[in-house]
C-alpha positions as YAML, in Angstrom:
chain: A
units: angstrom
residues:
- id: 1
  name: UNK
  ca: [0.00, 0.00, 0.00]
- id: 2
  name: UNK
  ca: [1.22, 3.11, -0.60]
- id: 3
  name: UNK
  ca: [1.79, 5.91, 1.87]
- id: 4
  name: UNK
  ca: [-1.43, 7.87, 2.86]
- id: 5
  name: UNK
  ca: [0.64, 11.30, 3.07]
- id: 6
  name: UNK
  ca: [0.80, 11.45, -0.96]
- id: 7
  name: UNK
  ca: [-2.77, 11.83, -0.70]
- id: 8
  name: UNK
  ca: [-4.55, 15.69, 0.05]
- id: 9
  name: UNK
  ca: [-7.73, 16.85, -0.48]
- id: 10
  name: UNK
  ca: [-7.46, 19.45, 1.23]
- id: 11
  name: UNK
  ca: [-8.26, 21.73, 4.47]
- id: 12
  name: UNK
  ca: [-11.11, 20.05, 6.57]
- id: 13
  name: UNK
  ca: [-10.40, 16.59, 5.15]
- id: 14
  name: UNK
  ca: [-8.47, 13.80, 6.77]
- id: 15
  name: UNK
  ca: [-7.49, 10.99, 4.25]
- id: 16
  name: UNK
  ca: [-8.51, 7.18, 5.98]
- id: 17
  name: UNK
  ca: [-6.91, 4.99, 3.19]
- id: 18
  name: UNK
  ca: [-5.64, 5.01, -0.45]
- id: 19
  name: UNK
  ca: [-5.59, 1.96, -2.25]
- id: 20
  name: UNK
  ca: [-5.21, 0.51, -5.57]
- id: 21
  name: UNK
  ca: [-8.03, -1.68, -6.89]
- id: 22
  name: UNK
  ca: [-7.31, -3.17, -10.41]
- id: 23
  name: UNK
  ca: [-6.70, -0.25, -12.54]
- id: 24
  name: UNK
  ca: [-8.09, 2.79, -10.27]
- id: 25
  name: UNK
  ca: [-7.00, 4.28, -7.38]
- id: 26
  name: UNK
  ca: [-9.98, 4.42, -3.95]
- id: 27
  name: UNK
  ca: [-9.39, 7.16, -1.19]
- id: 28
  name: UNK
  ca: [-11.09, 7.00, 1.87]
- id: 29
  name: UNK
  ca: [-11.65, 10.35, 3.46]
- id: 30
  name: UNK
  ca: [-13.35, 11.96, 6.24]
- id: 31
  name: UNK
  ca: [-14.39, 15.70, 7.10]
- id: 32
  name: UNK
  ca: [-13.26, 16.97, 10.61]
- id: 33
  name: UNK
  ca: [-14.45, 19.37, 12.35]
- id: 34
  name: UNK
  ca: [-17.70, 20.88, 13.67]
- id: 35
  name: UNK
  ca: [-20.55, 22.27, 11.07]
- id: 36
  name: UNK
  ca: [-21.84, 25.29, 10.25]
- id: 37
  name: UNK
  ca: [-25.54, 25.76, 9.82]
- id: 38
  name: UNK
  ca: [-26.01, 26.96, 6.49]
- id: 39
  name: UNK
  ca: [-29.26, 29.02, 6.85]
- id: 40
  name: UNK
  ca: [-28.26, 30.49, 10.24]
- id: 41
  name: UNK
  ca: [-25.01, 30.22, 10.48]
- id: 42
  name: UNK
  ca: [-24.97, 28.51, 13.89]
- id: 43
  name: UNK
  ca: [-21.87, 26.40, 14.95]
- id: 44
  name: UNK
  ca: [-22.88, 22.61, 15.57]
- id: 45
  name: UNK
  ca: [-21.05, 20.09, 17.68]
- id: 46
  name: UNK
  ca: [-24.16, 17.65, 17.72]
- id: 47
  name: UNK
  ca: [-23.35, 14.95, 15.32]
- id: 48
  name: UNK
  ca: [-26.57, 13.35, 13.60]
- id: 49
  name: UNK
  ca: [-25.09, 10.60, 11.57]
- id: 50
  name: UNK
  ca: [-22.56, 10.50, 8.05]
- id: 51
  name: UNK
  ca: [-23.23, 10.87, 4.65]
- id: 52
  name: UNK
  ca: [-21.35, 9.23, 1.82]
- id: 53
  name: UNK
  ca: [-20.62, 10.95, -1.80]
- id: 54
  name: UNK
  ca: [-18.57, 9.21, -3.93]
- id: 55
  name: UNK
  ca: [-16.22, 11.92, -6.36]
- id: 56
  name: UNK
  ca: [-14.29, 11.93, -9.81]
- id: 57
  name: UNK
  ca: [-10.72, 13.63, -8.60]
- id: 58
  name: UNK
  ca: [-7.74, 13.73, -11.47]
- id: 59
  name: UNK
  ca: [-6.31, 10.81, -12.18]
- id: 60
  name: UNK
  ca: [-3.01, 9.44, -10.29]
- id: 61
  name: UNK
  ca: [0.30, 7.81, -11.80]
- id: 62
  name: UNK
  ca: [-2.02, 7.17, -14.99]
- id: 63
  name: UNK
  ca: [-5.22, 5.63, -13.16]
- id: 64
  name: UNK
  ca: [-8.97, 7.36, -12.75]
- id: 65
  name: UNK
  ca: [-9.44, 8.18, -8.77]
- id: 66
  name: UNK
  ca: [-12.47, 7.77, -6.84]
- id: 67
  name: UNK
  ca: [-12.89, 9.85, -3.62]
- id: 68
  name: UNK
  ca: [-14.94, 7.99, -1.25]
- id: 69
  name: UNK
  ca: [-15.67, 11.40, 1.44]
- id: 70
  name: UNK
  ca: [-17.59, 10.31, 4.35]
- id: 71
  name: UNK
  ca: [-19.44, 13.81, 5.53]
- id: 72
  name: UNK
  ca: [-21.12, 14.83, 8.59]
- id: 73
  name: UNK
  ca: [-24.50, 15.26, 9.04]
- id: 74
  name: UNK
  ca: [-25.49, 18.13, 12.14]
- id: 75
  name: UNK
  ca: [-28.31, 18.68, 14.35]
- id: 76
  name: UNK
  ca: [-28.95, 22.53, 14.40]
- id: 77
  name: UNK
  ca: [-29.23, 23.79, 18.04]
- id: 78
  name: UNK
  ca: [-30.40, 27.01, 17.24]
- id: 79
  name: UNK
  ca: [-34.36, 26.34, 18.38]
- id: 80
  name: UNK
  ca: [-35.19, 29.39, 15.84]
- id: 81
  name: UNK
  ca: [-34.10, 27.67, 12.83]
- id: 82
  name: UNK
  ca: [-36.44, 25.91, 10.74]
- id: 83
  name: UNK
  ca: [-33.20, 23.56, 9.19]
- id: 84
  name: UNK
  ca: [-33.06, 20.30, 11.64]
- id: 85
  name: UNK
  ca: [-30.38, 18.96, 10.17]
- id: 86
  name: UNK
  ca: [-27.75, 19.59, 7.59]
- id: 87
  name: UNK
  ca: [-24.57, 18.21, 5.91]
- id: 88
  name: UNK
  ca: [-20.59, 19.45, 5.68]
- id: 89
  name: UNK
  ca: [-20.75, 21.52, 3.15]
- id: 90
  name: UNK
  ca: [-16.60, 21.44, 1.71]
- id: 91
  name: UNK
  ca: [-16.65, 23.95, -1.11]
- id: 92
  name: UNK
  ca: [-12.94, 24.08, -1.89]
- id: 93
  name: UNK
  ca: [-13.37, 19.72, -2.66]
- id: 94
  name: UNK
  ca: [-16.66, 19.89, -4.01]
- id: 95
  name: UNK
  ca: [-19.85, 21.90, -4.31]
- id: 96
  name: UNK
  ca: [-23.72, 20.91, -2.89]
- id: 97
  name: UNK
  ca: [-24.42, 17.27, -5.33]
- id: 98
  name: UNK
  ca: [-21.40, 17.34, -7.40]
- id: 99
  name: UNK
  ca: [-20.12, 14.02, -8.96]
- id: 100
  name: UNK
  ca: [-16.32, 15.85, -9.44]
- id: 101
  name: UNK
  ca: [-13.86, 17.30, -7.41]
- id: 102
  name: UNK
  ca: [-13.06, 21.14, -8.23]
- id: 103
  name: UNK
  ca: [-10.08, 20.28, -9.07]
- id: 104
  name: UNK
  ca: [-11.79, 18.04, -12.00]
- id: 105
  name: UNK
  ca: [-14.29, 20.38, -12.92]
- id: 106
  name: UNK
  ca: [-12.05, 23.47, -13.53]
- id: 107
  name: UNK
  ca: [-9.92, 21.09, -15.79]
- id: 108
  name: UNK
  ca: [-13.45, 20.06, -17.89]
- id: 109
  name: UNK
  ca: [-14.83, 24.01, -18.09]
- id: 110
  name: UNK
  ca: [-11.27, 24.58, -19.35]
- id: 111
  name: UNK
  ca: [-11.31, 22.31, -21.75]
- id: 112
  name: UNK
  ca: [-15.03, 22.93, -22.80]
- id: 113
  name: UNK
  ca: [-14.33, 26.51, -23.36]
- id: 114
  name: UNK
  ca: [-11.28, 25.94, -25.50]
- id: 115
  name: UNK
  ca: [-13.16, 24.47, -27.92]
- id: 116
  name: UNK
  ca: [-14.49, 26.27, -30.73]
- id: 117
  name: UNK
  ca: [-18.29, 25.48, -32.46]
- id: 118
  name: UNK
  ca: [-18.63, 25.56, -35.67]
- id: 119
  name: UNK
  ca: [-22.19, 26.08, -37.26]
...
């Protein structure tokens, strides 16, 4: 296996495992951290349970990479909020429902708006 430390995702992230399997590379990751109520803005420290999201990242020594990010799910405390719960939100790894990474989505605009359409 190869050394976890190769492996970042970035701030807020904590990488479990990297592994090989056949011809792609799995990461196991984790957000840290307490959550941040996104309609109020609250702090939360009052776990509810994980979410899963599986994510395209760039590819590694040749090989596609899947991120398997475990997220938090919060309990907002703030009794005048009408959000019960809510999820990490990581923006710098990947926005609300994406299927890539940033880092693979900036490469696909940038492609996408190099091309030129012809009519």
């Amino acid at each position: 296996m190869k050394r976890k430390s190769i492996w970042s995702l970035g701030q807020g992230v904590r990488i479990l495992d990297a592994k090989q399997l056949g011809s792609q590379w799995l990461i196991s990751a984790a957000a840290i951290g307490a959550g941040v109520c996104p309609d109020c803005g609250k702090r939360s420290t009052r776990r509810h349970g994980w979410h899963e999201r599986h994510l395209q990242d760039l590819p590694a020594q040749g090989a596609p990479v899947i991120v398997k990010l475990r997220l938090q799910r919060w309990q907002c405390r703030n009794g005048a909020c009408k959000r019960m719960t809510f999820t990490t939100q990581l923006p710098a790894i990947a926005g609300p429902q994406a299927r890539r990474t940033v880092r693979v989505t900036e490469v696909v605009y940038l492609i996408k708006r190099g091309r030129k359409v012809y009519h």
